[in-house]
N, C-alpha and C positions, 0 to 999 in steps of 0.2 A: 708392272712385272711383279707376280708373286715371290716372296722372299724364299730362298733356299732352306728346306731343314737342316740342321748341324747333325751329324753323327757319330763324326768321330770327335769323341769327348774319353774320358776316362774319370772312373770315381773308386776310392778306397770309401771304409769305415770302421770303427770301433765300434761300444757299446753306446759312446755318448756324444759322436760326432759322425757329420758325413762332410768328406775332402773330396771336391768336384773340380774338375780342372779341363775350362772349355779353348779350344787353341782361336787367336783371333784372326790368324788368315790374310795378314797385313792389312788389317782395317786398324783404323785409327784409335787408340784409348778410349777419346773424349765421344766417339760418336756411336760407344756403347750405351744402351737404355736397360737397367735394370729393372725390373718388377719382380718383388718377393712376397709370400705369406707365408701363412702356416703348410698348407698344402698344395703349394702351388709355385712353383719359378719361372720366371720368361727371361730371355737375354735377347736383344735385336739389336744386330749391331750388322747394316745392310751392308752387304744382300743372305745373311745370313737369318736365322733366327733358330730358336733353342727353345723348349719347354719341355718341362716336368711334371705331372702330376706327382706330387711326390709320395712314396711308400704311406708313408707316419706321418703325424705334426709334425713341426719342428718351430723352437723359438726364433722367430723371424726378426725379433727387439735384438738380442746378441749375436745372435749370424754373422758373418763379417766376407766380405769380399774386396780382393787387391788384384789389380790392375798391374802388369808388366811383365816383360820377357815376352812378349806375345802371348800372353796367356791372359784369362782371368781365372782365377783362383779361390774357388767360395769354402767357405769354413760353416756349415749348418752343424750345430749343436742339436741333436735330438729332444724332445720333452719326455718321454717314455725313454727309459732304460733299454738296451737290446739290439738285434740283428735284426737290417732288413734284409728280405731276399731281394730283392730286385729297387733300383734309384724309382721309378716311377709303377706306377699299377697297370696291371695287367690287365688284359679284355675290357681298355676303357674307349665305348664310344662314342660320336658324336655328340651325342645328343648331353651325355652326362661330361664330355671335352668342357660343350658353353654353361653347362650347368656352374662349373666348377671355378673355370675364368669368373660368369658374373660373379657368385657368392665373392670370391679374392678379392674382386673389387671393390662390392660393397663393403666387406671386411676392412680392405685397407681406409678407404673413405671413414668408415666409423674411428679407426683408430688414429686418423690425422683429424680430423675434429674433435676425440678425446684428450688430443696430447695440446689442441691448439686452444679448450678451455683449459688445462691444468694450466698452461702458460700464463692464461690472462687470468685465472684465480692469483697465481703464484705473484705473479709481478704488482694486482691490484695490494698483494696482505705485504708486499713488500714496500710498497709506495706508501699504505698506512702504516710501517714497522718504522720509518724514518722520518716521516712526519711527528709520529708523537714522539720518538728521539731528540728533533729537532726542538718540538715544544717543550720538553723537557731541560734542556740543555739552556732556551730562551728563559725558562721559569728560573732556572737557577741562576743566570746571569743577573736575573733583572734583580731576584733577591741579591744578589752583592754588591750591585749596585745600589741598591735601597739603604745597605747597613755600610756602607759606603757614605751615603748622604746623611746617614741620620749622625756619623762618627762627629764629622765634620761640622754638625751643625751643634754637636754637643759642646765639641773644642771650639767654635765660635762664641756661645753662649760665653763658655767660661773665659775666652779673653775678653769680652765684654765687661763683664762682670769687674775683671782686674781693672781695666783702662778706666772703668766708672769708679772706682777707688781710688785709686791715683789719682784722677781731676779731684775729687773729694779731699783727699789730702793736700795738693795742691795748692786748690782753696784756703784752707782752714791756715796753713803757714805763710798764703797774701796777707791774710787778717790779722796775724800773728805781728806781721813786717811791718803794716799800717800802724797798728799803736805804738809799735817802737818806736817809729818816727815822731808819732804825736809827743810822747815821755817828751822823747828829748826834746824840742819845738818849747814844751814848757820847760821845763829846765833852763831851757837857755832865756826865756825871757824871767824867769826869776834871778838868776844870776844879772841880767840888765839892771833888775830894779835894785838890788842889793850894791851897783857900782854906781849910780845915781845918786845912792843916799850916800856914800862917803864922801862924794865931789860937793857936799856941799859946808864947806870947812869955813870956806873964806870966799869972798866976793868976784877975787880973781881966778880965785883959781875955780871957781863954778866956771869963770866965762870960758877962762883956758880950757876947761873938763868939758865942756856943752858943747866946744866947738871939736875937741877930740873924741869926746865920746859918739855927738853927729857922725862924724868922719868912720870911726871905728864901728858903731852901728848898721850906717851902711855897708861899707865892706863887711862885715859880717853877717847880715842881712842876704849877701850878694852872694857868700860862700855859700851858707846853708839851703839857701835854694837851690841854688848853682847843684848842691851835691844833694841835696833831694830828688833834683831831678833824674841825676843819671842814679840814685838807689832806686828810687820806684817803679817800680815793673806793672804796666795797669792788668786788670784779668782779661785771661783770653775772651776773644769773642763766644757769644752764641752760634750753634750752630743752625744751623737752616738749609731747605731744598727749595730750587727754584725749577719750577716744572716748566718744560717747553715743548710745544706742540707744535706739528707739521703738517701741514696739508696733506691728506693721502693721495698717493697716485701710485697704479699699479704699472704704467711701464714708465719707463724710463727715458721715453724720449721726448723731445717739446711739443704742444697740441700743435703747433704748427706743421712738424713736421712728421709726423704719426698717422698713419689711415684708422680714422676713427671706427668706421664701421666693421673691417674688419676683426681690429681691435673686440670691439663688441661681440663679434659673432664668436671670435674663440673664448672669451671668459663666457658665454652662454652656453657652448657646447661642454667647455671644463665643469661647469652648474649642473650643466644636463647629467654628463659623464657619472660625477660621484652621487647621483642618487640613482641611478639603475645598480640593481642587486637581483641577484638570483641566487633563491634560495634554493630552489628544490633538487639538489647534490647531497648523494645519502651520505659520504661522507662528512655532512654538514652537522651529522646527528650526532656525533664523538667529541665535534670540537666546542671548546668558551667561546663566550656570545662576543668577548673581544677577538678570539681567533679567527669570526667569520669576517673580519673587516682585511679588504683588500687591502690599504695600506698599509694594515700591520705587517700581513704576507709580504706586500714588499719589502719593507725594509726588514723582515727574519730575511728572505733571499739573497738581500742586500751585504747584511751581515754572513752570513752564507759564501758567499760568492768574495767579498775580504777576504776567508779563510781557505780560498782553492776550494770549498766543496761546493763543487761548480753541480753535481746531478740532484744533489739535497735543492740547490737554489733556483734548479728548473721545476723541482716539485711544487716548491712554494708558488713560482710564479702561475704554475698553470693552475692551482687550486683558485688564487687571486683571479686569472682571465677566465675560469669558469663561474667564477662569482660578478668578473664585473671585466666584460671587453669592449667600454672603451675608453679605458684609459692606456696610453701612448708609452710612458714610460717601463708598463710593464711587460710591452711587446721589444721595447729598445734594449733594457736589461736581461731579458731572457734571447735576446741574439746574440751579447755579449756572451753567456754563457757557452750557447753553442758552437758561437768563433772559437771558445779555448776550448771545446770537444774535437775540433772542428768537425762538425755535423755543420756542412758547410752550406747545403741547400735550404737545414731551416731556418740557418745565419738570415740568408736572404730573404726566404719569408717571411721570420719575424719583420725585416728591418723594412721592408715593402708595406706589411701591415702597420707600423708605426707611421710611415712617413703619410699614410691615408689617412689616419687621424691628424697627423700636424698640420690640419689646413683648418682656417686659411693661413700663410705664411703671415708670420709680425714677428715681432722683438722678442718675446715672449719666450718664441718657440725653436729661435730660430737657434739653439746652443743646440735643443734635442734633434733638431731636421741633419744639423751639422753630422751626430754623432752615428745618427744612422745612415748616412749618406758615406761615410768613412767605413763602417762596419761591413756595408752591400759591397762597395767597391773592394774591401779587403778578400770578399769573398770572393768574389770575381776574379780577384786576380788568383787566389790561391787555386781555384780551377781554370787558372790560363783562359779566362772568357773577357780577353783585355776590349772586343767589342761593347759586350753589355758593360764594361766598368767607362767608356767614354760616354 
């Protein structure tokens, strides 16, 4: 069934606007179809339909049209200054009708292609305004970090330097402690020989003296060592390092109970993994020859995504998955990202895509399979799809 003309419509205007008001006839809002250009209006909203060749140009970009009250309501701003005589042209026929319709179309066509590169210019100089933001911001950190290590290693130095003075002094007052001891040591044995020679007066009294002196000898003898021992302090030991080595083993479980082979096949795809590179990404031309390495991208995203800025740390990841997709972690951290967008579908994606790489399953892998297996099922359940999360 052919659709109805509209004709009772009504239109005002000024110099710089036309105000068109089409009645909708109890058809429904939503299941009106707008098409506008410069010279051209359609409104289809079944069983009805509406067009215009219009007078003049008119700017089709600010135009505006509102829905409600039964009506729909257009607002055309003019480009030319002025009165029209009549909404649509006069003595237009058929033939110049289709002329009129194609040209609109193609018109509109070219200007939804013009607006849908500016988009992807605009978003591309946007995606490289925050990346070298990003690299910027890494540049500075790593610099404070740097004068950070180097502070520290200055103030190291110099307590070094202290502690190797002080054992140095240390020293030099053991040395000092050892001769005292000696002094007296002789001292006292000239004092011995000096009470030797006075005992010897009389016959008896040498025996009385040699068997007191023996006596007192000893006990004296017994003192001074006795108290030598607890004054002397021996010098500290040397120091030294005693190096001890481990057998390497990359997992952690016993060869007995380990699937070797598997084992094997994932450390040769992780092998495989970090030497595929692709380079030929024109954004590759701007960045340092360290910013083209995927791991550093991940962890700038890593750090990124620490700080909530979760859209910076999708930038990075995908720069990293266009340089190098297959590594697993940077499909698993960039689903994290997405869960907190929740851009919930390419949660799943990514987390789908990681868990294709984590095969085959081992020890290894099995923290990352966890974490993506928790992120898909988060996703699931946030769009109520509790089937695919069993």
């Amino acid at each position: 069934m052919p659709p109805l003309p509209l004709r009772d419509y009504s239109w005002q205007q000024t110099e710089s606007a036309v105000y068109l008001s089409l009645p909708l006839r109890g058809v429904r809002p939503r299941n009106a179809d707008i098409f506008c250009t410069e010279n051209y209006l359609k409104v289809h909203y079944p069983p009805f339909l509406f067009e215009a060749f219009l007078y003049a140009p008119i700017d089709d970009i600010n135009s505006k049209a509102k829905i409600g009250n039964d009506a729909i309501v257009f607002t055309l701003f003019k480009k030319e200054i002025g009165l029209w005589e009549a909404l649509s042209l006069a003595n237009v026929d058929k033939e110049m009708m289709q002329r009129i319709r194609e040209e609109s179309v193609l018109q509109a066509q070219a200007k939804a292609k013009e607006l849908t590169e500016a988009k992807a210019v605009t978003k591309r100089e946007d995606e490289r305004y925050a990346l070298r933001i990003m690299m910027e911001i890494e540049e500075n950190e790593r610099k404070k970090i740097e004068d950070i290590k180097e502070n520290e290693r200055k103030k190291a130095n110099k307590e070094l330097e202290i502690w190797k003075e002080q054992q140095k002094n240390a020293t030099t007052e053991e040395e000092m402690l050892q001769r005292e001891v000696k002094m007296c040591q002789q001292k006292e044995q000239i004092e011995k020989e000096r009470e030797k020679s006075k005992d010897k007066k009389t016959i008896s009294q040498i025996k009385h003296m040699k068997s007191k002196t023996a006596t007192k000898g000893n006990s004296t003898k017994a003192i001074f060592s006795e108290t030598l021992k607890n004054d002397y302090v021996p010098a500290p030991r040397s120091t030294g390092n005693i190096k001890i080595q481990f057998t390497p083993r990359v997992f952690p479980t016993a060869l007995r109970e380990s699937q070797v082979a598997e084992e094997e096949e994932w450390l040769h795809k992780q092998a495989e993994a970090r030497r595929v590179m692709n380079e030929d990404i024109p954004e590759l031309h701007d960045l340092k020859e360290e910013e083209k390495n995927p791991e550093w991208l991940k962890d700038k995203g890593n750090k990124l995504f620490g700080t909530e800025n979760y859209l910076a740390a999708i930038n990075a990841y995908n720069l990293a998955i266009r340089l190098n997709n297959k590594i697993p972690s940077l499909y698993l951290n960039r689903a994290a990202c997405h869960l907190k967008l929740k851009n919930l579908h390419k949660t799943i994606e990514d987390s789908s895509k990681a868990l294709e790489l984590l095969t085959p399953h081992v020890v290894d892998n099995a923290n990352a399979r966890m974490k993506a297996h928790v992120r898909r099922g988060t996703a699931f359940c946030q769009l109520e799809l509790y089937v695919e999360v069993g």
